[in-house]
N, C-alpha and C positions, 0 to 999 in steps of 0.2 A: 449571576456571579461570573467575574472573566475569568478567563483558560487560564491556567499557571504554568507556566513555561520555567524550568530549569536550564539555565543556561552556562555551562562549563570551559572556561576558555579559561589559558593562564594571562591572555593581553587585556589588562582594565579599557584598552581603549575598543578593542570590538566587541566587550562586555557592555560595554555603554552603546557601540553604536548597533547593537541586538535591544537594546534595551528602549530607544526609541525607535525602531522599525517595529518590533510587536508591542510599543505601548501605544501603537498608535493606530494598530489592531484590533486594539480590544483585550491585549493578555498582559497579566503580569508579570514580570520577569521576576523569577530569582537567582541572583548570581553567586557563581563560587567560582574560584582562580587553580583549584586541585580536585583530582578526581576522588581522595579523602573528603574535603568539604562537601564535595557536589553527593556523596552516599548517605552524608549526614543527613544535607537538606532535603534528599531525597527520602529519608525516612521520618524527616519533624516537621517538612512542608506542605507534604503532599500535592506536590507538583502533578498535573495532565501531562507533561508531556516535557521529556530531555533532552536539549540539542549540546553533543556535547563532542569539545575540539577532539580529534585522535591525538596528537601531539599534544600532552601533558609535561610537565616537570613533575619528576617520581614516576608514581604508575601513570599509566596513560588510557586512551577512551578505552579501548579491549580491555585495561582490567577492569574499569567502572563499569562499562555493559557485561561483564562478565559478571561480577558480584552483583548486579540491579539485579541479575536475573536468577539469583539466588532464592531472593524472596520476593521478587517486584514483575509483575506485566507492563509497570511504567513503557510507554512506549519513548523510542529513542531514535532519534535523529542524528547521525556522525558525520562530523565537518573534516577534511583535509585535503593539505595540497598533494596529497600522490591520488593519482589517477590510474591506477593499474589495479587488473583485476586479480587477482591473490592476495591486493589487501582490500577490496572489497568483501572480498568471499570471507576473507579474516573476519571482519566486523560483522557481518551479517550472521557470520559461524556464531560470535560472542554473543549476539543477542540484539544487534542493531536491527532496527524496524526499514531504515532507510540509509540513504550514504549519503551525501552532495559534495562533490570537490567545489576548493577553492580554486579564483574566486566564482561566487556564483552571484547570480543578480537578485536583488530583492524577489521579484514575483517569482523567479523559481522556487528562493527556498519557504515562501508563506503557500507556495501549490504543494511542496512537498509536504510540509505541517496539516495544511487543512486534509491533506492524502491519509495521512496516518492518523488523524483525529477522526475521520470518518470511517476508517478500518476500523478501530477502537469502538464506535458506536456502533456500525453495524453489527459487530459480534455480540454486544449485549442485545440484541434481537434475533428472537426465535426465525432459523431456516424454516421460510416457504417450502409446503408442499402444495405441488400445483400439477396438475391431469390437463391433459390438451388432446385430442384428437388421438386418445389411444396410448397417448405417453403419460407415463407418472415419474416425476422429477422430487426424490427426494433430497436438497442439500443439503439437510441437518446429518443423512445418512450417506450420504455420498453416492448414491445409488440412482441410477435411472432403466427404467421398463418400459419396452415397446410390446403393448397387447400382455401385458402379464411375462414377459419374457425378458431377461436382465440385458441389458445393451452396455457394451466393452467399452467403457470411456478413459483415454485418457488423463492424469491428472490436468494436464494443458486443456482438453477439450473440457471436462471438467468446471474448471474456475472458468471459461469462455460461455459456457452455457451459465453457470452462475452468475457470473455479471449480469448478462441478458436477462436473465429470468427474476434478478431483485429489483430489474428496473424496467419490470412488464409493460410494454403498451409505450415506452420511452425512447426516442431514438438514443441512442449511443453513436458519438463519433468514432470513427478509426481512433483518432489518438485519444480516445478517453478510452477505449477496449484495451489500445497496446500499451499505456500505460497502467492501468489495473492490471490485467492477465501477469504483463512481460518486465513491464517498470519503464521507469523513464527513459532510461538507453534504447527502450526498442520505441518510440511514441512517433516516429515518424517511418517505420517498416510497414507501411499499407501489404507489399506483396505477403510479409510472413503472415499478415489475420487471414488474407484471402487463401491462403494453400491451408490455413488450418480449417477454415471455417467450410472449404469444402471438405475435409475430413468430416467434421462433425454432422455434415446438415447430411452425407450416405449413410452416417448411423443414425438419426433419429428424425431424419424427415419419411414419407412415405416416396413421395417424389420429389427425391434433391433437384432435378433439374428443372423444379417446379417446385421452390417450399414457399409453406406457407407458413410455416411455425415459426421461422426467423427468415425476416424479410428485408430487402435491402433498401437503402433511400438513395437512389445511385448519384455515387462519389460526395456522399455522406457518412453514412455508416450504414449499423444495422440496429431490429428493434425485433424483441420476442412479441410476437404477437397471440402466443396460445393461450 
């Protein structure tokens, strides 16, 4: 069955031209021109997945992601031309999964979709628990132990070791870490993964200046190897 894509714009004509970039994907589109239509169909369509303008005629994206997330995990995509962060934080605050200012280029926003479609799945699968050399990595509990003893992580170190550890034995690029950990604004900040990831590899390697548990592929990325 293809993906169903809710698509909420008040312009029929970038309703149409959404409508052949993800029909040509593989997804369905359904359109609506008001964030009242777009709650409708979001509760008699059962859409995968919402890309929906900020700027509306009436209420606008924030109050549709606000009300989805009344009764809906629908994940949500928000399209606009302001690019400032307070109204980021705005949308994200309402219940947006992701942001993309206009304009953006096709392969961004089908990287963004297939980002949050894969967020969405992975959470329907059970957190690995996985023991490495003395370490026990609980992420369903959030919790990691060096020899039986609780090791201080923070939320950043946290989802950094998480990425790694769902994708054991895989390298990961820099920008496939900086965008999962950080998001898309940070996917080309090499220096912030490496001052984090030495934080993390003093707390749960034995010898950071020698790990073996996350190992590097140099001026690639990194890969869990425990």
């Amino acid at each position: 069955m293809n993906t169903r894509a809710l698509v909420c714009d008040d312009d029929s004509q970038i309703r149409r031209a959404m409508e052949v970039l993800l029909g040509s994907e593989g997804y369905e589109v359904i359109g609506a021109g008001t964030a009242e239509d777009a709650l409708d169909a979001a509760a008699t369509e059962t859409p995968d997945v919402a890309i929906v303008d900020l700027s509306l005629p009436g209420k606008d994206g924030i109050w549709l992601c606000e009300r989805l997330r009344e009764w809906s995990q629908l994940p949500i995509l928000l399209l606009s031309v302001v690019d400032e962060e307070p109204e980021k934080v705005r949308a994200l605050e309402a219940g947006a999964d992701d942001y993309v200012t206009k304009p953006f280029g096709n392969e961004e926003l089908l990287a963004r979709l297939r980002a949050i479609l894969r967020r969405v799945a992975d959470a329907d699968e059970p957190e690995p628990l996985v023991t490495a050399d003395g370490l026990e990595i609980d992420l369903g509990g959030r919790t990691v132990r060096r020899d039986g003893k609780l090791v201080k992580l923070t939320p950043t170190e946290l989802r950094l070791l998480g990425a790694l550890v769902r994708a054991r034995g895989r390298l990961l690029t820099h920008r496939q870490l900086l965008t999962d950990v950080w998001g898309i604004e940070s996917a080309d900040d090499v220096h912030l993964l490496r001052v984090q990831m030495v934080g993390l590899r003093r707390k749960i390697e034995r010898e950071p200046s020698r790990p073996t548990l996350i190992v590097t592929d140099p001026g690639l990325g990194y890969r869990f190897t425990g």
